[in-house]
C-alpha positions as CSV (number, residue, x, y, z in Angstrom):
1,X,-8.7,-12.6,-10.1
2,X,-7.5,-10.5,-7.4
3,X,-4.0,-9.7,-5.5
4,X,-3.6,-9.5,-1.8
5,X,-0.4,-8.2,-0.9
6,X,1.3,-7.0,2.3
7,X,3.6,-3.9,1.9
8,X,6.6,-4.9,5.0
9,X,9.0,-2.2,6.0
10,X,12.2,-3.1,8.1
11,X,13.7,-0.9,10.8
12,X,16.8,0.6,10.2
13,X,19.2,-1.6,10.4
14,X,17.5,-5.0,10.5
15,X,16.5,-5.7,6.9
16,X,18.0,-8.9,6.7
17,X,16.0,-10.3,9.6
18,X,13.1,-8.9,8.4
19,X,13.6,-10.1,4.9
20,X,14.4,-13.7,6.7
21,X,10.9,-13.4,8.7
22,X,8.8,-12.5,5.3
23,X,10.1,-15.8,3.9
24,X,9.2,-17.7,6.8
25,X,5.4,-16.1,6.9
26,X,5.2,-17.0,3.4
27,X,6.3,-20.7,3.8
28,X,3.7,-20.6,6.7
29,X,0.7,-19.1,4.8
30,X,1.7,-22.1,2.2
31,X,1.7,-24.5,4.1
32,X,-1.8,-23.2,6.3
33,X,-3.8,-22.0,3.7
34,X,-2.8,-24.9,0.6
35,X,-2.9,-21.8,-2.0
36,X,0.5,-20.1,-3.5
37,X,1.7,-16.8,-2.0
38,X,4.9,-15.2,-3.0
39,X,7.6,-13.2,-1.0
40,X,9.5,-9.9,-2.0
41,X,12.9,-7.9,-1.8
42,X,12.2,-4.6,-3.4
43,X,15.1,-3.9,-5.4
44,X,14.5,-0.3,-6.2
45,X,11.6,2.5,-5.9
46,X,11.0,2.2,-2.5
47,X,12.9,2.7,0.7
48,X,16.0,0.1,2.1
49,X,14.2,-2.7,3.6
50,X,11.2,-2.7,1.9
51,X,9.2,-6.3,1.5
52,X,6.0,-7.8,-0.2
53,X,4.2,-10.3,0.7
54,X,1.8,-11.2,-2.0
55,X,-1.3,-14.3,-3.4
56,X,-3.4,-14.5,-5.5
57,X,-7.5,-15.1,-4.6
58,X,-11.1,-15.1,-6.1
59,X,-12.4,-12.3,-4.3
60,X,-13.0,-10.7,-0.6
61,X,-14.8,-13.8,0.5
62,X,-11.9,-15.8,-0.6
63,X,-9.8,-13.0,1.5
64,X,-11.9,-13.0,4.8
65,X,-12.1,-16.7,4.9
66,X,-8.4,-17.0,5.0
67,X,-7.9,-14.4,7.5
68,X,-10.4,-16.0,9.4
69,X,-8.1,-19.0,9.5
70,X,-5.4,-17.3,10.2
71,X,-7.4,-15.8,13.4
72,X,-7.4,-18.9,14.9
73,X,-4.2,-20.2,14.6
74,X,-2.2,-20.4,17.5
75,X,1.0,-21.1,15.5
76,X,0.3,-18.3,13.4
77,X,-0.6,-16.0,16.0
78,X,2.7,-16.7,17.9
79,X,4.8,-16.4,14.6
80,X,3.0,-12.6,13.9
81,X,4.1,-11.6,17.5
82,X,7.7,-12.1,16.7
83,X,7.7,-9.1,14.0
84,X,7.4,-6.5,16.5
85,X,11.2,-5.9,16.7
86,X,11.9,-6.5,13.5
87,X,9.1,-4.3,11.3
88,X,8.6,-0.5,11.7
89,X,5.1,-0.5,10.9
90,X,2.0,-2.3,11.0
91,X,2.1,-3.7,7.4
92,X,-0.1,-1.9,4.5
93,X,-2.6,-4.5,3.4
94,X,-3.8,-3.9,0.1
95,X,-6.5,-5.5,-2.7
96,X,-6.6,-5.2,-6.2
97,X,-8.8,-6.4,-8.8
98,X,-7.0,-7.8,-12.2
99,X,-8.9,-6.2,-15.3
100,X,-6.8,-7.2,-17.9
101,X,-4.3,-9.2,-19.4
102,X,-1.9,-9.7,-21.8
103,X,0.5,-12.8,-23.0
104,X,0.1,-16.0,-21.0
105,X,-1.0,-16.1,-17.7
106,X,1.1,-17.9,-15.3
107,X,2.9,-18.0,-12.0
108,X,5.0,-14.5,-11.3
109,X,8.1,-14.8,-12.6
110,X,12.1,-13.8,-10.6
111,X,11.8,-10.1,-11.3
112,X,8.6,-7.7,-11.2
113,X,8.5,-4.1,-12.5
114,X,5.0,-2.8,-11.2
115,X,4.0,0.5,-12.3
116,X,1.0,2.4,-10.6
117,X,-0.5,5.9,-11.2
118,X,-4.0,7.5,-9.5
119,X,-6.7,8.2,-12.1
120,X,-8.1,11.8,-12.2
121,X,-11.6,11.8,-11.0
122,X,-13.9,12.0,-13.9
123,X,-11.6,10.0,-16.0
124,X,-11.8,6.5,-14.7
125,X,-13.7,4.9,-17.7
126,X,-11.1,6.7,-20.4
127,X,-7.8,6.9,-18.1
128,X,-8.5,2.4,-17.6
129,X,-8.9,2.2,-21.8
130,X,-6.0,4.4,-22.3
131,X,-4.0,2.1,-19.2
132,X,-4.8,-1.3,-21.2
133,X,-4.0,0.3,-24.4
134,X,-0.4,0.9,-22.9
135,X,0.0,-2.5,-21.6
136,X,-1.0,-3.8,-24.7
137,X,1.6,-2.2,-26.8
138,X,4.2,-2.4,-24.4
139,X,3.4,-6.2,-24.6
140,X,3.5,-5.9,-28.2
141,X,6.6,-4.3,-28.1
142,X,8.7,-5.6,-25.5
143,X,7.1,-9.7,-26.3
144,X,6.6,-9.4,-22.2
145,X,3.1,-10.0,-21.1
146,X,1.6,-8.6,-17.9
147,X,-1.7,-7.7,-15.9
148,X,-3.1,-4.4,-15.6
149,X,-5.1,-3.9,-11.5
150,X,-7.3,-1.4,-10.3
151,X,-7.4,-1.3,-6.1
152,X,-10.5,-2.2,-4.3
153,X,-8.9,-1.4,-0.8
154,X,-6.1,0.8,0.2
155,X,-5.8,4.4,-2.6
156,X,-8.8,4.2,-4.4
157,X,-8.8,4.8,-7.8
158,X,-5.3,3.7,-8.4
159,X,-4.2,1.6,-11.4
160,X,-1.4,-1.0,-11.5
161,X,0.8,-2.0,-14.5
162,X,2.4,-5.7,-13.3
163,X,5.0,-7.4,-15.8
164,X,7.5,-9.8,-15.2
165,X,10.5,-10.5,-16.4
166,X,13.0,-13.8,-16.0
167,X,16.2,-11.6,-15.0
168,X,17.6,-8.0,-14.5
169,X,19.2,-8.4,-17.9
170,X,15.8,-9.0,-19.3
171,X,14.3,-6.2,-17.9
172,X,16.9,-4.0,-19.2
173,X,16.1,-4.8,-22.9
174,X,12.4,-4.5,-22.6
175,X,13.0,-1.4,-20.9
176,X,15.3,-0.2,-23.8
177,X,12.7,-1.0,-26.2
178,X,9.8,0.7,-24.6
179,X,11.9,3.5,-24.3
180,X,13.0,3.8,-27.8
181,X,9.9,3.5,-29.3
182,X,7.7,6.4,-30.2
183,X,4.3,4.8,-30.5
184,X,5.1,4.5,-26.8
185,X,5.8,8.0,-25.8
186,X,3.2,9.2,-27.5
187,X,0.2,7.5,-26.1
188,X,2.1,8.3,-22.5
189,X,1.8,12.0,-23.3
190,X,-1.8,11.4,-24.6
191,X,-2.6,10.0,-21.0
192,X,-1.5,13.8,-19.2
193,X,-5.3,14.5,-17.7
194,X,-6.2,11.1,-17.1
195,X,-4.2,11.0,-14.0
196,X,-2.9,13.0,-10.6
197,X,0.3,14.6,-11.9
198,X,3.0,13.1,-9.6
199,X,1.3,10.2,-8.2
200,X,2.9,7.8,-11.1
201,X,5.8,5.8,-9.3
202,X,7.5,2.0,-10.2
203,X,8.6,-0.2,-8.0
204,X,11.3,-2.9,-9.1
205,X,10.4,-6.6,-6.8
206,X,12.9,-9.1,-6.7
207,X,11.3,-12.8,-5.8
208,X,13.2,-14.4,-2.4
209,X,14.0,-18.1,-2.4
């Protein structure tokens, strides 16, 4: 399985349009291309105004083929000219392949905590061990499964730790418990090497109606 996802930024100032817009384009990819895709507020980690769009597909075939369809669509192309005023970039397109799992797999749930770092070259085979191994203990500890991605497009050689949770109070006790257990902290500090210092960062999604 892999994720597509659109990174959105708003101008300054016109977040709530733009937040309005990504709903819409969601309900229109729906609706067009009969497969689910999601829509984002980004509640913390990234700048004011920051949006996802986001789906789920096979593989790049599966991706082409829907942009392709999307290409000629006259209704879509007249609902992508509208964003002009509203976005203050082209938006970021990225890929990334799911390589492992843990818990049941099902549709994303309200709140997303994605974590992503940039392995060290010379370190990918070890540094994606050592990144399941983390997600498989924070699963054990927390009772929160998740999905652990490595990019095919966009920053190569990036890794992505995906959990959901079913409300900010939720994510608040899981995050308690990772952080107060020492099995945890341990095989953090036993990943230093595996990947770019600095590049780790998390990003806290909330899914729009």
């Amino acid at each position: 399985m892999y994720i597509w996802s659109a990174q959105i930024q708003a101008k300054p100032g016109r977040g709530g349009e733009t937040g309005a817009k990504v709903a819409e384009i969601r309900d229109f990819l729906v609706s067009v291309l009969g497969r689910p895709a999601w829509a984002w507020a980004v509640v913390a980690g990234a700048p004011t105004g920051s949006f996802m769009l986001s789906s789920r597909l096979d593989g790049m075939a599966d991706l082409v083929d829907a942009q392709m369809q999307l290409a000629g669509d006259a209704d879509y192309q007249s609902l992508a000219a509208t964003v002009s005023d509203l976005w203050a970039a082209p938006a970021e397109i990225l890929m990334n392949r799911v390589v492992a799992t843990t818990g049941e797999l099902s549709e994303p749930k309200p709140l997303i905590q994605a974590t992503r770092a940039t392995i060290a070259m010379g370190h990918v085979t070890e540094a994606t061990a050592r990144a399941t191994e983390i997600l498989e203990h924070v699963t054990k500890v927390t009772g929160h499964g998740g999905m652990l991605a490595t990019s095919t497009a966009g920053a190569m050689f990036q890794v992505t730790w995906i959990i959901g949770y079913d409300s900010a109070a939720d994510l608040d006790t899981a995050s308690e418990a990772a952080a107060a257990d020492a099995d945890y902290a341990a095989m953090v500090d036993k990943a230093g090497g595996l990947f770019v210092d600095g590049s780790a960062e998390r990003f806290i999604m909330m899914q729009m109606p």
